[in-house]
C-alpha positions in Angstrom: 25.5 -34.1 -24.0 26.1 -37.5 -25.6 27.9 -36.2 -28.9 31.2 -36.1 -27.4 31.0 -39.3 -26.1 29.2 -41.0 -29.6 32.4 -39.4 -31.3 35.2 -40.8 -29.4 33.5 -44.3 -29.2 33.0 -44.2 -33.1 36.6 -42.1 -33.5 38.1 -45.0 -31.6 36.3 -48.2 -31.6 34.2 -48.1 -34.9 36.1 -46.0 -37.4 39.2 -49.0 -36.8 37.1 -51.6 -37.9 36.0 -49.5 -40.8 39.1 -49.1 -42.0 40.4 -53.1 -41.2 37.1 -54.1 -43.2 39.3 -51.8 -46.2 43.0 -52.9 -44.8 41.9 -56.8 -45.8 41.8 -56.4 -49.0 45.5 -54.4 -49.1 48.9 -55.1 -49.2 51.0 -52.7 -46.7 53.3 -52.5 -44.1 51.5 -49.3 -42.8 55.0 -47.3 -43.8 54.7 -47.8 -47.4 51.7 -46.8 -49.7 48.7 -49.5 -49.6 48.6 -51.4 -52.5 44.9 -53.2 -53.6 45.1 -57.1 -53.9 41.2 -57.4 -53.5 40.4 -60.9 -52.4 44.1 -62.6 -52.5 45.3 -61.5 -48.7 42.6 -64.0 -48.3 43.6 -66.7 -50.2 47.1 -66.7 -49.0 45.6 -67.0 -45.4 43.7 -70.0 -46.4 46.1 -71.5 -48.1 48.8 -71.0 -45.3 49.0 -74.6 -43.3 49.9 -73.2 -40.1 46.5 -71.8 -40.5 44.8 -75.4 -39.8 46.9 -75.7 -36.7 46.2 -72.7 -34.6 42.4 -72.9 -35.6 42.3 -77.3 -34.2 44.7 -75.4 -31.2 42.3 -72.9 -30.5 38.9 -75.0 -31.1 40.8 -77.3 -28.6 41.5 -74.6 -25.7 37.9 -73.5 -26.3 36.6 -77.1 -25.4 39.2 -77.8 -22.7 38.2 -74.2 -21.1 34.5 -75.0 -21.4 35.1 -78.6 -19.6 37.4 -77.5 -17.0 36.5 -73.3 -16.6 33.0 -73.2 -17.4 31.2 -75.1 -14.5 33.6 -73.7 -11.0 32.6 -70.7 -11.3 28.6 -71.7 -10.8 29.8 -74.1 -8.1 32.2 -72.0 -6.2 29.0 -69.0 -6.6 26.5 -71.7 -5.2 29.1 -72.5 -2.2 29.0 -68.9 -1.5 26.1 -68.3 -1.5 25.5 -71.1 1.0 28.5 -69.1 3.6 26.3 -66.4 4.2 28.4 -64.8 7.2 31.6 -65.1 5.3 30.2 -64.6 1.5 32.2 -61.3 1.5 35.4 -62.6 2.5 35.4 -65.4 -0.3 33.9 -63.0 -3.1 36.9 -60.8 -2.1 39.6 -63.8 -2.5 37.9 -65.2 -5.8 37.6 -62.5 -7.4 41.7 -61.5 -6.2 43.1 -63.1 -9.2 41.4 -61.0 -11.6 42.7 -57.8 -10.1 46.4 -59.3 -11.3 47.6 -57.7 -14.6 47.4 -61.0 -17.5 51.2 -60.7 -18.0 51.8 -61.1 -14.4 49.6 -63.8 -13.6 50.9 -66.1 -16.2 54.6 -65.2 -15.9 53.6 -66.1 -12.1 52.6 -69.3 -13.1 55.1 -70.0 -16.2 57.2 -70.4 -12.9 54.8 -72.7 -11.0 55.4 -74.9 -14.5 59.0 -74.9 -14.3 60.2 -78.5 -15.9 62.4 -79.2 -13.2 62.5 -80.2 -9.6 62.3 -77.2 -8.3 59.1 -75.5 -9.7 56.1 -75.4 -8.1 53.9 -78.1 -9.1 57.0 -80.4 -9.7 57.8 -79.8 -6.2 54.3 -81.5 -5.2 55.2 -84.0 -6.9 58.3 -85.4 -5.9 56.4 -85.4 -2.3 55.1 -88.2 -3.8 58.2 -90.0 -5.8 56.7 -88.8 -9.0 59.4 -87.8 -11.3 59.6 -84.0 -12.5 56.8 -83.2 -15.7 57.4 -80.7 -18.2 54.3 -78.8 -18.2 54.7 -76.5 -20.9 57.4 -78.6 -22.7 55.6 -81.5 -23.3 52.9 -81.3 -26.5 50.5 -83.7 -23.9 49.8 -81.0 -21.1 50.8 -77.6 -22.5 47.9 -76.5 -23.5 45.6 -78.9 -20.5 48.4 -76.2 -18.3 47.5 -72.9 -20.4 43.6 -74.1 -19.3 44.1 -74.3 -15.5 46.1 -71.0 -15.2 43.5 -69.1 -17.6 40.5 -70.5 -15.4 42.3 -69.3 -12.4 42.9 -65.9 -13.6 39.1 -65.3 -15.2 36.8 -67.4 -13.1 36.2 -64.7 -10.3 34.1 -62.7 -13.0 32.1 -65.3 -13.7 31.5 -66.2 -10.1 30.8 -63.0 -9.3 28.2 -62.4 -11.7 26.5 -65.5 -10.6 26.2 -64.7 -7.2 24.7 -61.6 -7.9 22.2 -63.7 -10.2 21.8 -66.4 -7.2 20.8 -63.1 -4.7 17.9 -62.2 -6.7 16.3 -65.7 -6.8 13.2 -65.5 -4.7 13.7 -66.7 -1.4 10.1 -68.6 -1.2 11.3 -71.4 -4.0 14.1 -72.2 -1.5 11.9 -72.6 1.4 9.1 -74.7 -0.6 11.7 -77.1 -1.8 12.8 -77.2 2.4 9.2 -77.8 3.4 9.5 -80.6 0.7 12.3 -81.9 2.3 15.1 -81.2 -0.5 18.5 -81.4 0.0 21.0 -79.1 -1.0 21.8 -80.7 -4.0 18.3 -81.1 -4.9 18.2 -77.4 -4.8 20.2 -76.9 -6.8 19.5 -78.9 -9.4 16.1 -78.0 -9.1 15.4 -74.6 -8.3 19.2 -72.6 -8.9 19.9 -74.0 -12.2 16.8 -73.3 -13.5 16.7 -69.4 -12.3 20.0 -69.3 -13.5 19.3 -70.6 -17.4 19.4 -67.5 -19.0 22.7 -66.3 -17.1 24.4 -69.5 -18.4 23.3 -68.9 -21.5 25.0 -66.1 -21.7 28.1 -66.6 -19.8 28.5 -69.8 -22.3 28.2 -67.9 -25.6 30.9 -65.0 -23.7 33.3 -67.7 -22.9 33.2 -68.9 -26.5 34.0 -66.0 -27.6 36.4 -64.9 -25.4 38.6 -68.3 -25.4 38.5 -68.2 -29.4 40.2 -64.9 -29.1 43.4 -66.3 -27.0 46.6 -64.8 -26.9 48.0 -63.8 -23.3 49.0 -67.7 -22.5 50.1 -69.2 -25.4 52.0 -65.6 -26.4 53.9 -65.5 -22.8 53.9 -69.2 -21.9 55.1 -70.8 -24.9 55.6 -69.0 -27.7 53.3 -70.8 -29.3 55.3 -74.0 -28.7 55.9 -77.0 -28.4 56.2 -77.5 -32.0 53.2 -75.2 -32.9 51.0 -77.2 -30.7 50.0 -74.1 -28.7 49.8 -71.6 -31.7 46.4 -70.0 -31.8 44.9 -67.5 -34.0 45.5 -65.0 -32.7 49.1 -65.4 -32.5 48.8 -66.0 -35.9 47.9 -62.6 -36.6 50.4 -61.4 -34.7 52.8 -63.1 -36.6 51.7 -61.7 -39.4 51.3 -58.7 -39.0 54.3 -57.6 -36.8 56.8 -60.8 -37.4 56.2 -60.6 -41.5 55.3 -57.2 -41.7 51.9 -57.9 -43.8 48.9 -56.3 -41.9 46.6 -56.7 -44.7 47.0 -60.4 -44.1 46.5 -60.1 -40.5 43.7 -58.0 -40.8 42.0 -60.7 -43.4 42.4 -63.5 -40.7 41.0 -61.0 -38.7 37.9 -60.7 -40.3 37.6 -63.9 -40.5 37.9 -64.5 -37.0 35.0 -62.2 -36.4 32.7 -63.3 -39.5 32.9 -67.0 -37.9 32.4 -65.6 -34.3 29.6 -64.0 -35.6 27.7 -66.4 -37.3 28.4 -68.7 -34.2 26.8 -66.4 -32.0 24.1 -65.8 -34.3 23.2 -69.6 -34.6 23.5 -70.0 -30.8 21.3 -67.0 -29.4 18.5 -68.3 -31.9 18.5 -72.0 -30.8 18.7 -70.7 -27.4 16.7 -68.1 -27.6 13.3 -70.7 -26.7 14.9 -71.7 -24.2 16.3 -69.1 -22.3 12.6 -67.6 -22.5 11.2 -70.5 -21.3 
């Protein structure tokens, strides 16, 4: 009963990335024959200085999205789970933005960024005489902006999957910490936290991965500008493969994408791994 389905997912998920791990070492526009340049698609990535750029832009979306994106959605899921008579209600709103198509959501806010006075966010702030900003104009907050609107649009999974992690904690270690006379902070920091460490864990290494692999914002937002300050690597394959016309190259910074992500994941589940068992 399971052969159809082990076919299709190797027919379409496995047999690609058999075939990329041959298209890196190929020159072809996937109209003309394949030609085999072995290890020089490679090279010609390495050596390409835009190459430098999207990586330090990704690496720094990564660590802006960890700093801003990575702790609301445990507080917003320990607020909820604190409103028990409306925890519904507010699992329903945060997880509403997720339900928005990607495209959508950030031509939705490309419009809350518009440079002048009458976008969105601009709007605020001539409330208070502050003079119009250009959000996704200026090198200083592009990508800071790219940050906030992909938080918005991804934290409800997160939360989500911590409040079902917070509903399984055992009652009894919130009412001992009560009889001890914690507070609510003291709870958490004590007793949710710690049930949650392996969760986090997790969630961490997934949003590492995931924000390493952006596209959406910086593709639809900017274009990758202001002058390539917002370029990531992904859009760097792009460009490769469907503004030059070289998918061998792509496919090599491809690779190498996934080797690095990879040996990054690798590293981090086994000097985690203690700990999460702990």
């Amino acid at each position: 009963m399971f052969v159809p389905l082990l076919l299709a997912f190797g027919y379409f998920a496995w047999w690609p990335i058999l075939k990329s791990l041959v298209l890196a070492f190929q020159h072809t526009d996937l109209v003309t024959d394949p030609t085999w340049v072995g290890l020089s698609n490679f090279r010609r990535v390495v050596a390409d200085p835009l190459l430098w750029t999207a990586l330090g832009n990704t690496v720094w979306f990564a660590v802006l999205a960890l700093v801003i994106g990575f702790p609301l959605p445990i507080l917003m899921a320990v607020v909820m789970a604190e409103l028990r008579r409306s925890r519904q209600i507010s699992s329903v709103l945060a997880y509403l933005p997720v339900i928005i198509p990607p495209v959508v959501s950030v031509l939705l806010w490309k419009q809350f960024y518009e440079p002048g006075a009458t976008g969105l966010f601009n709007t605020v702030l001539g409330w208070f005489g502050i003079s119009p900003v250009g959000w996704l104009q200026d090198p200083a907050f592009a990508m800071p902006s790219m940050v906030v609107q992909a938080t918005w649009a991804t934290a409800g999974t997160a939360t989500i999957i911590y409040l079902a992690a917070l509903m399984s904690i055992r009652t009894e270690l919130y009412d001992a910490a009560e009889v001890d006379g914690a507070s609510i902070l003291q709870r958490t920091w004590h007793v949710t936290l710690p049930q949650l460490r392996s969760v986090i864990l997790l969630m961490l290494l997934l949003q590492v991965i995931g924000t390493m692999q952006v596209f959406t914002e910086p593709f639809v937002m900017t274009g990758g500008g202001p002058e390539n300050h917002t370029v990531t690597l992904l859009m760097l394959v792009y460009n490769y493969a469907f503004r030059s016309g070289d998918f061998g190259k792509a496919t090599a910074l491809s690779l190498l994408l996934a080797v690095a992500l990879s040996l990054v994941s690798a590293v981090y589940l086994r000097l985690t791994r203690k700990w999460s068992e702990s």
